[in-house]
Each structure stands twice: as structure tokens, then as C-alpha cells.
C-alpha positions as CSV (number, residue, x, y, z in Angstrom):
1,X,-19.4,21.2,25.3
2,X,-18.2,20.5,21.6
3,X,-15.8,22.1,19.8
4,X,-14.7,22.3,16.3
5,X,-12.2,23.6,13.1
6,X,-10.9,23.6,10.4
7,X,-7.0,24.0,9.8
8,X,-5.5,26.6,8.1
9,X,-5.0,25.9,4.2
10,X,-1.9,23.4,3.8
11,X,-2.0,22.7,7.6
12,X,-3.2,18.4,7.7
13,X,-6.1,18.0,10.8
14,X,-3.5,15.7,12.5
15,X,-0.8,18.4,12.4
16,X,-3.5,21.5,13.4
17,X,-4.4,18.7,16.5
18,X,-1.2,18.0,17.4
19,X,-0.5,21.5,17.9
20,X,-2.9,22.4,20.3
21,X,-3.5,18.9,21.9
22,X,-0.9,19.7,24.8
23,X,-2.6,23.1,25.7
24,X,-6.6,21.4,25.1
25,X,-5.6,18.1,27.4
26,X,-4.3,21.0,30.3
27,X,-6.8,22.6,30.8
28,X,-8.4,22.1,34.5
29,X,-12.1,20.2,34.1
30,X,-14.4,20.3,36.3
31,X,-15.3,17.3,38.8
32,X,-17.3,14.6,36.6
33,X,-16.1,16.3,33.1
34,X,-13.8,14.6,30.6
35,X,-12.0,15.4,27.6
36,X,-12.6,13.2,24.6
37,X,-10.9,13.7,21.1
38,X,-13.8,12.9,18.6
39,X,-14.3,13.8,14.6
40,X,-11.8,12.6,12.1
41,X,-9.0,12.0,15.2
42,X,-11.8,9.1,16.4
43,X,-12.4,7.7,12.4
44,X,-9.0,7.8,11.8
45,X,-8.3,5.5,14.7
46,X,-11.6,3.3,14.2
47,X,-10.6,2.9,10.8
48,X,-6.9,1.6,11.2
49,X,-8.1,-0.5,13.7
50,X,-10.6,-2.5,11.6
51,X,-8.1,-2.2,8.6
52,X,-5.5,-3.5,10.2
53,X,-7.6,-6.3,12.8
54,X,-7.3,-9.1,9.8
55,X,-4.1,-8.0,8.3
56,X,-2.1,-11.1,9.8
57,X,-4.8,-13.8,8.2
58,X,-4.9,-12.2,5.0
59,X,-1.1,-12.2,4.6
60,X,-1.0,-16.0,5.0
61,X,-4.1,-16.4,2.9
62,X,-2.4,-14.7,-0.2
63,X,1.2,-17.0,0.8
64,X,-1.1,-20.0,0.6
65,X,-2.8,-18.8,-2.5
66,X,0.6,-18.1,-4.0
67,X,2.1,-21.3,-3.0
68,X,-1.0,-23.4,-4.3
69,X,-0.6,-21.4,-7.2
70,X,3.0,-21.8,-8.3
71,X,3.1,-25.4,-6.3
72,X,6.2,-24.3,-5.1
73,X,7.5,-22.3,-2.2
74,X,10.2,-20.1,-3.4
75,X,8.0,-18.0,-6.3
76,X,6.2,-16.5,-3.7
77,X,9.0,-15.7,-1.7
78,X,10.4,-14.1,-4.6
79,X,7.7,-12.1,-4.9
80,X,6.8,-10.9,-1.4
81,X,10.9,-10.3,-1.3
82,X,10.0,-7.3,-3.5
83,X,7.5,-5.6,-1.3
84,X,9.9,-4.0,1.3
85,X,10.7,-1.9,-2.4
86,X,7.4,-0.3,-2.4
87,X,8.3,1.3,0.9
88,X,11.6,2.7,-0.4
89,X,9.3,5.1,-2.7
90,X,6.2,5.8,-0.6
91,X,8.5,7.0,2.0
92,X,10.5,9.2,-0.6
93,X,6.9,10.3,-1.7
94,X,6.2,11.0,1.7
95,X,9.3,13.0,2.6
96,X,9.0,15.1,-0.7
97,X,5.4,16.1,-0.5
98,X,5.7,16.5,3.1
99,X,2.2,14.6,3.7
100,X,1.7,12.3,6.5
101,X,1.2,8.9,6.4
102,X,-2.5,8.5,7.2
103,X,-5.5,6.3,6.4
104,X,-5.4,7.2,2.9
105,X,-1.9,6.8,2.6
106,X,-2.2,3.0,4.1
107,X,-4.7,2.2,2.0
108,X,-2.7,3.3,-1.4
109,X,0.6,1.7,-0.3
110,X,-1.6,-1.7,0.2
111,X,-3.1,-0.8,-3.6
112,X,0.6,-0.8,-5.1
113,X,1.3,-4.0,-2.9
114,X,-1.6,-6.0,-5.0
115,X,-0.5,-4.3,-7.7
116,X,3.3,-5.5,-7.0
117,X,1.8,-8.9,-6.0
118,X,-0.2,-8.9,-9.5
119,X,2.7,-8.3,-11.7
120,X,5.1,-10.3,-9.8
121,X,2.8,-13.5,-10.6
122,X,2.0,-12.3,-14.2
123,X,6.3,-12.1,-14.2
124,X,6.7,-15.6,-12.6
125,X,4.3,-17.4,-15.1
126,X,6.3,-16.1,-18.0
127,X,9.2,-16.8,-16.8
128,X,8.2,-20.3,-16.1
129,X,6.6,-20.6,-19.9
130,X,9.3,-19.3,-21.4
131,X,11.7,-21.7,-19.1
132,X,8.8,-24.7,-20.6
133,X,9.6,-23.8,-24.1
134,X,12.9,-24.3,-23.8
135,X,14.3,-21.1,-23.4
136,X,17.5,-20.5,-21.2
137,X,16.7,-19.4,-17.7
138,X,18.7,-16.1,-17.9
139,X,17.2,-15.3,-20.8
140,X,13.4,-15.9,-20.0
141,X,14.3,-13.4,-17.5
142,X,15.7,-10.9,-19.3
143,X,12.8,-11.1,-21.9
144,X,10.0,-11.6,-19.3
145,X,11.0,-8.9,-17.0
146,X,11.4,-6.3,-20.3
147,X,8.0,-7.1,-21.4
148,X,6.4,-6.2,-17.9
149,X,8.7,-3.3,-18.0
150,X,7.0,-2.1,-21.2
151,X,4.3,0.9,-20.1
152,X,4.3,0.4,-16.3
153,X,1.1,2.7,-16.4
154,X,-0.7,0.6,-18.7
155,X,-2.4,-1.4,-15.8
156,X,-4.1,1.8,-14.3
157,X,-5.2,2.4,-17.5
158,X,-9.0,1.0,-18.9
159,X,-8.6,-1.3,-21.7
160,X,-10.1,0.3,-24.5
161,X,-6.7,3.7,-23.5
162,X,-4.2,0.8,-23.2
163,X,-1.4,0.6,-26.2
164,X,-1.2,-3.0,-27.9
165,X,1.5,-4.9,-27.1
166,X,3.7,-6.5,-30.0
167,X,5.1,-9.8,-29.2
């Protein structure tokens, strides 16, 4: 036998499950019958699981990028020291909008990751171009971190909406 619904508007599948697994899973089948939790509850699960089956190589592929990169070990750990901030807001977006963190959610923190990953490279180089020139470390800081800091949107925008950048 299969069953199947739709939650209630502004009730999430996992939550509408979740509420009537426990009373589902007690019900008495008969000899040779089985309960099996299929639809999105099976995708979900099948989908996190093949996300999340290379994640391990792919995090040392992008150190070993970075460090052949920069040729040097401590700009990447610079950079992926920063990632634990991208947590700090998801989980404050998660707590406000009251919105699980599911598939979709995964997959948009690990979006803002690249993108983190992304600008803290494009951050490093200047820094290290500006330090090349000549300019005092502090400073090439100050003046590369405020010119990443300009429109943070910009780089979700396409190129012909982006503003021009004075330098």
C-alpha cells in the first residue's frame, strides 16, 4: 500500500513527517509487511549521501590547490580560518526564518564557502602585490581588504549590472 501528502502551508515535509512518524512506524503490520519511508524523506537522504561521499578529497584538493597557488602554507590557512564565519550567519539565518537546514540549505552554505574561498584569494593576491610594490604590510591590508569590501553584492551580480570600480 502507498501513501501520500502534502503538508499544511508553512509546515516543511520533514516537520509534517516528523510529526506523524511515531504514530505511522506503530502501527501493527502484518507477517511479511514492512514499513518503508520513500518520496522526498528517501531523495533527501540519497542526495546527502552522494553530496557528502567525496567531501573529505575535495577539501584537500582545494588546500593543495591553495598551497600550489600561494606556494606557501599559511595563505590558505588564513583563508579557510574564515569559513567557520559563514556558519555564524547561516545559523542566525536559520534561527530567524525558522527553516531547517536541509539539502538546499547545504548546498547554499557550500555556495557562500567558494564564494568566501574566491574572495579570500582575490584578498591574498592583493595584499601580496601591494606588499611587492612596496607598500607597508598594514597598510596593503587596510587598502586591499576596503576594496573587496566595496559592493559585497557585486559578485552575484552579471557583468554588464556590476558598478565600475575606481582605483
Amino acid at each position: 500500500m502507498d501513501m501520500q501528502c502534502s503538508p499544511a502551508p508553512g509546515l516543511e515535509t520533514e516537520q509534517a513527517r516528523l510529526a506523524v512518524a511515531s504514530q505511522i512506524e506503530n502501527i501493527p503490520l502484518p507477517e511479511g509487511y514492512t514499513l518503508c519511508w520513500q518520496g522526498e524523506k528517501i531523495a533527501s537522504t540519497d542526495s546527502m549521501k552522494y553530496l557528502f561521499k567525496n567531501f573529505p578529497l575535495a577539501i584537500i584538493l582545494m588546500i593543495a590547490i591553495l598551497i600550489m597557488l600561494f606556494k606557501d602554507y599559511r595563505k590558505p590557512i588564513i583563508i579557510f580560518c574564515c569559513i567557520p564565519l559563514v556558519f555564524v550567519g547561516v545559523v542566525a539565518v536559520m534561527l530567524l526564518t525558522g527553516k531547517t537546514f536541509n539539502f538546499v540549505a547545504i548546498v547554499g552554505t557550500l555556495g557562500l564557502i567558494g564564494m568566501l574561498i574566491k574572495n579570500g584569494i582575490v584578498l591574498m593576491d592583493e595584499i601580496t602585490l601591494q606588499i611587492n610594490r612596496g607598500v607597508e604590510p598594514t597598510a596593503a591590508l587596510i587598502d586591499s581588504s576596503q576594496s573587496r569590501l566595496y559592493l559585497p553584492n557585486r559578485d552575484g551580480l552579471p557583468e554588464h549590472l556590476r558598478p565600475s570600480r575606481q582605483r
